[in-house]
N, C-alpha and C positions, 0 to 999 in steps of 0.2 A: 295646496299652497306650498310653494319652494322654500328652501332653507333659507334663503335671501329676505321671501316675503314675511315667514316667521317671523327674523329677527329685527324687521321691520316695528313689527306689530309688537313683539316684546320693548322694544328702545319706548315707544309710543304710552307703551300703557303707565310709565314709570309719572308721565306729565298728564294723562288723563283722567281727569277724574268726573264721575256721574254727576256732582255735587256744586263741579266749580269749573272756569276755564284755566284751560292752562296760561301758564305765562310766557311760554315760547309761541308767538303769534305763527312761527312758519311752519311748527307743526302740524295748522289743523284741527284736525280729529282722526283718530286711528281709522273709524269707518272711510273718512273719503281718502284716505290715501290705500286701504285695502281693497275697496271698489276701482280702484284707478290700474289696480295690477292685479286683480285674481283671475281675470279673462288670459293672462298672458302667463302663467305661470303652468311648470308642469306639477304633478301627484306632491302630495309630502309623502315625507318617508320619515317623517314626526309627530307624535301624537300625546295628545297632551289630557291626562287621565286625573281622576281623582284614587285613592289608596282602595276604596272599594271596587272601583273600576278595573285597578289592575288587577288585586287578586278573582277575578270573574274574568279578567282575557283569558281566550281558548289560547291554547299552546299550540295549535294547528292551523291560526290566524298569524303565528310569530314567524320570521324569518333570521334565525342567529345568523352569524353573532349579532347581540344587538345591545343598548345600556339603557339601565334605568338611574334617573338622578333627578333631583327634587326640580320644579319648575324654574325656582330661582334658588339659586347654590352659594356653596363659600366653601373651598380650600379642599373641593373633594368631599364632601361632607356629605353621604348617602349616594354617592355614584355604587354603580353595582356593573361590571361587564359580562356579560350573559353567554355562555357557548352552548349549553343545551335546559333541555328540560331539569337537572337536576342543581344546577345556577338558578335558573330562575326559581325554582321552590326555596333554594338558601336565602336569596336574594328579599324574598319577601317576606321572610323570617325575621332576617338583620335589620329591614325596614319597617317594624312593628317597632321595636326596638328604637331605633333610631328617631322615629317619627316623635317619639316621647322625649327622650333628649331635646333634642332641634325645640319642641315645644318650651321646654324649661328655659333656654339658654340665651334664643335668638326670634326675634319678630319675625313675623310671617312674608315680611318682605327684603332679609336677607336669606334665613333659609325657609322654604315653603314645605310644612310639614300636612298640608293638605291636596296640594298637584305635584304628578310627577311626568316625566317624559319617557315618554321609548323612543327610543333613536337608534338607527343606524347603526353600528360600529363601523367606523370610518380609520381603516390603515394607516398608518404613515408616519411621518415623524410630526412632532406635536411643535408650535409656536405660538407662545404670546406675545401682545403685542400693545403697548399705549400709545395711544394718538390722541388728536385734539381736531375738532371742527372748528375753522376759522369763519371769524364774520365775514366769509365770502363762502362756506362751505365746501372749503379744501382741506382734506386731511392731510395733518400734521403730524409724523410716525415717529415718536420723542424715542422709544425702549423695542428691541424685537431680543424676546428671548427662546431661547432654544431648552425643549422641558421634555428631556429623556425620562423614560419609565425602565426601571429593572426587567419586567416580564410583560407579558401582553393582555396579563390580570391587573398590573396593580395601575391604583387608581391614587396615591397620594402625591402631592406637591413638596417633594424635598429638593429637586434640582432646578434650577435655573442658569444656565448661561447664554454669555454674549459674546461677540466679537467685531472685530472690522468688517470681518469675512460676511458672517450671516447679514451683516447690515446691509454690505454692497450687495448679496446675492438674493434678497427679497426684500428689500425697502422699498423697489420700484414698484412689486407685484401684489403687495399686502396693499400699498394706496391704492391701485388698480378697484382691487375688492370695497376699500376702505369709501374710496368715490358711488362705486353703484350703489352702493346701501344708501349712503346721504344722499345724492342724486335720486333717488326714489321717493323718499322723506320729505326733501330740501331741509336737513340738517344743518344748523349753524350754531355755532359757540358752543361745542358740547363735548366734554370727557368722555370717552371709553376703555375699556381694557374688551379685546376681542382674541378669542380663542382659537386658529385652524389645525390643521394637518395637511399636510403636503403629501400626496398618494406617489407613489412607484412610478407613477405616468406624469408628476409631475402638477397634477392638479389641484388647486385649495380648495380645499373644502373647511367652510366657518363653522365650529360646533359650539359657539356660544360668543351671545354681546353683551355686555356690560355696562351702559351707560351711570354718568355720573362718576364716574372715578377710574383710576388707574391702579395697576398692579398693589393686590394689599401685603401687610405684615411686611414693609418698609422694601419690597422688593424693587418699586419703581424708582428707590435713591439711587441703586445702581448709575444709573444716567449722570448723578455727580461725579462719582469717580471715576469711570470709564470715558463720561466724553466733557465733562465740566460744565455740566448743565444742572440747572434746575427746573424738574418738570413744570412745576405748579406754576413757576414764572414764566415760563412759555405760554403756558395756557390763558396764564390770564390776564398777560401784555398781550399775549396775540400775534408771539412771536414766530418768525416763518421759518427760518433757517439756521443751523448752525452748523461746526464742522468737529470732524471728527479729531481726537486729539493726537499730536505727532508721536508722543510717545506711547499711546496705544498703536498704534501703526508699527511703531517698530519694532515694539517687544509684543505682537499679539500670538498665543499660540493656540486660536482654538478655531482660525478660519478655515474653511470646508477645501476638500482641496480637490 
């Protein structure tokens, strides 16, 4: 299953449930929209483990670098990035630990203190992103923020910026991405915050979706003051377009050069 189909199946599970239908009729069911695309997909290079599970992975089945981080996440909160064998023994140390926290703090469907992932470590530089599915299921790209790390260890959420620049230079390309995922689904009217990395060759790679909402801990107001928007009212008049502000244009100093 590909990183694509993955995060397919994650947006899906958030409306399905054993017990009841969902209320988004274009959904589906996760089943027939994963039978519709597992013949065409290549290998994961994601796996999606219980706590007992990972401490029993052979370290000779691993390929670093790689990360461990809860199934469903918040703020960095039990991400671990792995370089060798002596990472991953710390890693599952701090995640005994944490597992207990996360339990005390937060339900099991903000942070998931019973599945975790291994994944990839994927280079590059880091971008978030909020959008919106419109009732015709065309992404809507409200916020792209640019989310530098100090070292190639750390895992915390303290940066975030924007600019003109980053907006012109991947707002066309994150819709691109933002299209196949819904065109696979047939997603409509629907929030996300979506996580990639942009590699050295120039490639996105998505390392997490997020349906239901946009950027937390008021990150997504940005979009007031930067471009004089309000997200939530975009989304939920169903608005398509808006422009960037002149005086962000004039005075911007963080566009890529």
């Amino acid at each position: 299953m590909s990183s694509i189909l993955w995060t397919i199946n994650f947006i899906l599970s958030f409306f399905i449930d054993a017990n009841a239908k969902t209320n988004y009729e274009s959904l589906h069911t996760g089943h027939d929209i994963i039978a519709k695309y597992e013949n065409k997909e290549e290998s994961s290079k994601s796996f999606n483990v219980t706590f007992d599970e990972l401490k029993k992975t052979s370290l000779e089945s691993l390929k670093f670098p790689l990360v461990i981080k809860p199934a469903a996440g918040f703020m960095g909160f039990g991400v671990h990035i792995i370089y060798n064998d002596s990472d991953w023994k710390s890693a599952l140390n701090s995640l005994e630990d944490e597992i207990k926290r996360a339990q005390v703090m937060f339900e099991e469907n903000v942070i998931s203190s019973s599945r975790f992932l291994i994944e990839d470590y994927i280079q590059g530089e880091e971008f978030a992103i909020d959008a919106y599915y419109d009732d015709q299921g065309q992404p809507v790209i409200l916020n792209i923020f640019q989310h530098p790390y100090i070292d190639s260890k750390d895992v915390r959420n303290r940066i975030y910026m924007t600019s003109v620049g980053i907006m012109i230079k991947y707002m066309a390309r994150f819709a691109v991405l933002l299209k196949q995922i819904g065109d696979r689904a047939d997603i409509r009217n629907l929030a996300v915050h979506m996580e990639v990395r942009v590699t050295q060759e120039e490639e996105i790679v998505q390392i997490e979706v997020n349906p239901l909402r946009f950027s937390g801990w008021c990150t997504t107001d940005v979009a007031r003051y930067a471009w004089g928007i309000n997200v939530y009212e975009y989304f939920m008049n169903n608005k398509k377009r808006w422009k960037f502000s002149k005086k962000i244009r004039k005075n911007d100093k963080l566009s890529p050069s």
